[in-house]
C-alpha positions as a Python dict, from the first residue, in 0.01 Angstrom:
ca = {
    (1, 'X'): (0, 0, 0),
    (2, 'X'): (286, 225, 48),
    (3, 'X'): (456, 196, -297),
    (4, 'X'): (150, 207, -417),
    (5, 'X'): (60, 556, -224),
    (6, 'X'): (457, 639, -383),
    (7, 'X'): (414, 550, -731),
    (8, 'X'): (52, 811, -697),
    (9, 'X'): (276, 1104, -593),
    (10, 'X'): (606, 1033, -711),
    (11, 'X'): (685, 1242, -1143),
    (12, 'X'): (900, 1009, -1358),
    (13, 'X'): (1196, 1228, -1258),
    (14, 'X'): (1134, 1179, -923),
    (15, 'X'): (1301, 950, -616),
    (16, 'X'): (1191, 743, -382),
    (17, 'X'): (1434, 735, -40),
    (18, 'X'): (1454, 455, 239),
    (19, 'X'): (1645, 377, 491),
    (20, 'X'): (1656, 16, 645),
    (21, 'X'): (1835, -243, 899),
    (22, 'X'): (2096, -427, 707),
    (23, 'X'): (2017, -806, 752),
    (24, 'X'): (2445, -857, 683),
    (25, 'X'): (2501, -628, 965),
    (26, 'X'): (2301, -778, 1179),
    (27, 'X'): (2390, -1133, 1135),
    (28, 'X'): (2732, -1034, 1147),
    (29, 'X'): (2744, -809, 1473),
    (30, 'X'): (2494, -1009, 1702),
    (31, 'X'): (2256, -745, 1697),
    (32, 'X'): (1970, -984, 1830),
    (33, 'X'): (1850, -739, 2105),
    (34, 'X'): (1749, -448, 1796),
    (35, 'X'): (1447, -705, 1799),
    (36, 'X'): (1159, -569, 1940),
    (37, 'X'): (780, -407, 1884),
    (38, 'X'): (901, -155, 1652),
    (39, 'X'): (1198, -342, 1454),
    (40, 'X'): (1092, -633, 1367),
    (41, 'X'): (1206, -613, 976),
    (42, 'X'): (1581, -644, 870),
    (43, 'X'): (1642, -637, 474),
    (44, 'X'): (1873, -683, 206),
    (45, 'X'): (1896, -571, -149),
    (46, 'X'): (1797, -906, -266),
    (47, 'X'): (1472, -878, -81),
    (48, 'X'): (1432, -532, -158),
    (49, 'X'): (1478, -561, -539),
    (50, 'X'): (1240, -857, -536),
    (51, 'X'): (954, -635, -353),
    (52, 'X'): (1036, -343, -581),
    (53, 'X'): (1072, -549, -927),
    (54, 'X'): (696, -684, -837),
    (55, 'X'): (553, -327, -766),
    (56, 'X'): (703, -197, -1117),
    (57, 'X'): (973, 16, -949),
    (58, 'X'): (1358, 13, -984),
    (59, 'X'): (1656, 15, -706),
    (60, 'X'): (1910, 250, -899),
    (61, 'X'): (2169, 318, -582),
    (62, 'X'): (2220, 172, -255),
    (63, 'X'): (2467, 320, 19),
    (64, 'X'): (2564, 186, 331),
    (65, 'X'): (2508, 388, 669),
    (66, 'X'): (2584, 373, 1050),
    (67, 'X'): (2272, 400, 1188),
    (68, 'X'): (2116, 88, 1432),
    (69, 'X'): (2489, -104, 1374),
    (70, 'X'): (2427, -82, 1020),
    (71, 'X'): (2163, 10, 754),
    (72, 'X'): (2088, 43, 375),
    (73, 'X'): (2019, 360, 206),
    (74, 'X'): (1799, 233, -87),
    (75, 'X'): (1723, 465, -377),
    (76, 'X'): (1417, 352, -583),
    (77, 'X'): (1277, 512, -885),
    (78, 'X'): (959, 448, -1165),
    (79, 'X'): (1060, 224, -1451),
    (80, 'X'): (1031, 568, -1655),
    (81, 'X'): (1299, 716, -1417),
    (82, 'X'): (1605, 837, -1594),
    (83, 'X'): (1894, 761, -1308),
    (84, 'X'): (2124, 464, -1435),
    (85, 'X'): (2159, 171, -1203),
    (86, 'X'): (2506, 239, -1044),
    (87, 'X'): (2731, -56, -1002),
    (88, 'X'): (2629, -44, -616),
    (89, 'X'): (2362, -277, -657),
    (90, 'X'): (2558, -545, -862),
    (91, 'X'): (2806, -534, -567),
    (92, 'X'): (2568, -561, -277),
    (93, 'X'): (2396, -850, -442),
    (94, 'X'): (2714, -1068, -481),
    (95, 'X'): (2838, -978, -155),
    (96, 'X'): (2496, -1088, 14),
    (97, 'X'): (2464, -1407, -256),
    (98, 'X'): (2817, -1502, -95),
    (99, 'X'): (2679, -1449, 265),
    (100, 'X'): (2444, -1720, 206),
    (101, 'X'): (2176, -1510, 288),
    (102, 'X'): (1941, -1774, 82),
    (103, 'X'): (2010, -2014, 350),
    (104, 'X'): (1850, -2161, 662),
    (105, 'X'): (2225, -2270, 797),
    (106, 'X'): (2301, -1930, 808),
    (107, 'X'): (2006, -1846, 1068),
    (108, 'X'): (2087, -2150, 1228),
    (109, 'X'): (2464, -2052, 1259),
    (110, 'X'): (2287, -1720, 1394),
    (111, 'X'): (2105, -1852, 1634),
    (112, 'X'): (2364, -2066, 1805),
    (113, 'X'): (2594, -1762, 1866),
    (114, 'X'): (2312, -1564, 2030),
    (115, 'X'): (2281, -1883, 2270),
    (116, 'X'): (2681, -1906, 2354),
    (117, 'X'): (2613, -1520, 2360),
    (118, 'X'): (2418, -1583, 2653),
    (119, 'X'): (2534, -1849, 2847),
    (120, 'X'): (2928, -1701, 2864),
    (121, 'X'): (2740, -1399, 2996),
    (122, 'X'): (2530, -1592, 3217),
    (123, 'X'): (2838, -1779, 3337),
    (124, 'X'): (3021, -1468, 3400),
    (125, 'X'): (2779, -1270, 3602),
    (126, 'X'): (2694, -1546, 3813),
    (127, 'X'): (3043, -1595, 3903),
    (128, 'X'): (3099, -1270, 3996),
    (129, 'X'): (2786, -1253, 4200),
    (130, 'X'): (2875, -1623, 4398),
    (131, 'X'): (3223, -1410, 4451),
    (132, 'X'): (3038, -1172, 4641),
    (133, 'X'): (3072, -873, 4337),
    (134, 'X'): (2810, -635, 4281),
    (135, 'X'): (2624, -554, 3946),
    (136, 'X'): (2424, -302, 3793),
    (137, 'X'): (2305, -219, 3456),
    (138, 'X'): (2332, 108, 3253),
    (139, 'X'): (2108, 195, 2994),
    (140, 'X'): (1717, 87, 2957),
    (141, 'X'): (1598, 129, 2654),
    (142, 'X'): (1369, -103, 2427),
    (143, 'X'): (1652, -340, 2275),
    (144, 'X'): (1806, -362, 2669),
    (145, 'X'): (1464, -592, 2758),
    (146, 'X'): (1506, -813, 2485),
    (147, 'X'): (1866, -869, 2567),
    (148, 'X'): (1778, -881, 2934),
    (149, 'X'): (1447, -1152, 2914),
    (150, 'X'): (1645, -1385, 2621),
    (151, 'X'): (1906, -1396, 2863),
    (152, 'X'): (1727, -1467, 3169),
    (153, 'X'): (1914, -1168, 3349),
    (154, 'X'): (1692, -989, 3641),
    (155, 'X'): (1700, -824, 3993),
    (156, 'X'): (1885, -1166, 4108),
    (157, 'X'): (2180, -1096, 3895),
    (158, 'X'): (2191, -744, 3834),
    (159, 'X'): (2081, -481, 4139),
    (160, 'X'): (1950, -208, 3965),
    (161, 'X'): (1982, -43, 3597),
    (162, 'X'): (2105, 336, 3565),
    (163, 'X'): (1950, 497, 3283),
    (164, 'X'): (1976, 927, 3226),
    (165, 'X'): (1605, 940, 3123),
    (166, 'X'): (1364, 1096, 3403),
    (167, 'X'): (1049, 938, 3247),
    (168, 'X'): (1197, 597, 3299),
    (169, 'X'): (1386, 651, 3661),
    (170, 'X'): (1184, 516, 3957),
    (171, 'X'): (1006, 248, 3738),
    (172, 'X'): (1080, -125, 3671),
    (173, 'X'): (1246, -277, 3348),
    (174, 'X'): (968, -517, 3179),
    (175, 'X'): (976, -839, 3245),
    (176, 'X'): (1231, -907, 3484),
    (177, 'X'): (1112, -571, 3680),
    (178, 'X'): (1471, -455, 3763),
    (179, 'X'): (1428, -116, 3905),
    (180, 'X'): (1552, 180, 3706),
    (181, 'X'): (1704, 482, 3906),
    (182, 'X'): (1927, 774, 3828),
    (183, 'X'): (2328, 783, 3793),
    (184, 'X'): (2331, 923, 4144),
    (185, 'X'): (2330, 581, 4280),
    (186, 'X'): (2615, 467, 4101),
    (187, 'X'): (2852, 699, 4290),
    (188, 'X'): (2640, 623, 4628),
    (189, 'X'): (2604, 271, 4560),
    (190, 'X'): (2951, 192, 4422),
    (191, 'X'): (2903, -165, 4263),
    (192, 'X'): (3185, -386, 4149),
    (193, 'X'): (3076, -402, 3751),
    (194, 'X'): (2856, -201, 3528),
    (195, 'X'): (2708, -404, 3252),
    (196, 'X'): (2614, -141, 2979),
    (197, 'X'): (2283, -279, 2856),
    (198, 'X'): (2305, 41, 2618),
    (199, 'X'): (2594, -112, 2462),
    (200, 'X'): (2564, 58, 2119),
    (201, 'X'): (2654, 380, 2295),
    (202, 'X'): (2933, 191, 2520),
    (203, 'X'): (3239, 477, 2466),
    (204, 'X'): (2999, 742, 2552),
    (205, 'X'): (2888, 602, 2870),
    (206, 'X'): (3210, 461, 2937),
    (207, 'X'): (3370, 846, 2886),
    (208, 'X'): (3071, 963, 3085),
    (209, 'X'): (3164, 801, 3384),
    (210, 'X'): (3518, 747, 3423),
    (211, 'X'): (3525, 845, 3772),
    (212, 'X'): (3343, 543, 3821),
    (213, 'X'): (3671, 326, 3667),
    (214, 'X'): (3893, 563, 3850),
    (215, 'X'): (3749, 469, 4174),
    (216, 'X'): (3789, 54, 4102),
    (217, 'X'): (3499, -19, 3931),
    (218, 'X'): (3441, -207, 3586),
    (219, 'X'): (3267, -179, 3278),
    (220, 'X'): (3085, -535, 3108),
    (221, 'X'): (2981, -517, 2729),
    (222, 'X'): (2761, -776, 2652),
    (223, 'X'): (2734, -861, 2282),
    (224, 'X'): (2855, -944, 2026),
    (225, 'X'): (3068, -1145, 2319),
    (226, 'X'): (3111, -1074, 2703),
    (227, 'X'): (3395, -784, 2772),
    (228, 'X'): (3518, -658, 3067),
    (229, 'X'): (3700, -283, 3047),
}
């Protein structure tokens, strides 16, 4: 219904923009907690030439961008458009044809390293708490819930989850209903290890607080494989 509503509006000259998740990029970085209520779709040009090809509309450029760990910048125009079909698209298709992308062993290869993901995390924290440590979490947001329910982490693990956001300090993360308070109480509180559940924004946090380093404690990235800094 959308390319529909776009082919309406859009002249000959005209272009259609998008911007996607990269399915690559996300096979290849571990970025199973993006998955949630609002992201549930992760392309490729493959698929998105397919959908496009059936709707009468061609893919003339791609571009590859930063945002979300990695995503596709997909320019799409009417079969009447007059842009030539850069050599972009050629080389994103062979690249993704050589990732297999076709295949179930590839999601099944996927799937295995979210689940060794999880239990050398697992292992970790739970040997630091048996040692007596003590954890909290930084960062709440949407893909921090996924990461947090798949891997069975809650209040028996982790104490409490820092997060900057007022609208989200004083409640409980969903789910495992770890309570969510300010950065006040990681200065007050002093644990042993931060685990930054926000881990796409890991440097920033990490230069954010490096009083809390200087005074002993530890940072713990959690995907694409368990890190301590």
């Amino acid at each position: 219904e959308v390319v529909k509503g776009v082919k309406l509006l859009l002249k000959n000259k005209g272009v259609f923009i998008i911007e996607v998740p990269y399915l690559i990029d996300f096979l290849n970085k571990n970025l199973f907690d993006t998955v949630y209520h609002e992201h549930l779709s992760y392309w490729s040009v493959s698929t998105l030439k397919n959908f496009f090809d059936k709707s009468q509309m061609i893919i003339f450029d791609v571009q590859k961008v930063p945002t979300h760990g990695g995503s596709l910048r997909v320019f799409v125009q009417k079969k009447a458009g007059q842009n030539k079909v850069t050599i972009n698209v050629a080389q994103f298709l062979k690249k993704e044809n050589s990732a297999n992308l076709h295949k179930i062993t590839t999601y099944q290869k996927f799937a295995q390293k979210i689940n060794k993901n999880k239990i050398d995390l697992l292992t970790l924290l739970t040997k630091f708490k048996l040692a007596g440590k003590t954890i909290a979490g930084y960062g709440a947001p949407g893909k921090g819930n996924t990461l947090l329910n798949y891997f069975s982490i809650g209040p028996e693990l982790i104490d409490y989850i820092i997060d900057d956001s007022h609208q989200k300090q004083g409640l409980y993360t969903t789910g495992k209903r770890i309570p969510v308070v300010s950065a006040d109480r990681l200065y007050k509180k002093r644990p042993d290890y931060l685990l930054i559940i926000a881990w796409n924004f890991a440097e920033v946090i990490m230069q954010k607080h490096e009083k809390f380093k200087k005074m002993g404690g530890k940072f713990i990235i959690p995907v694409p494989v368990p890190k301590i800094i």
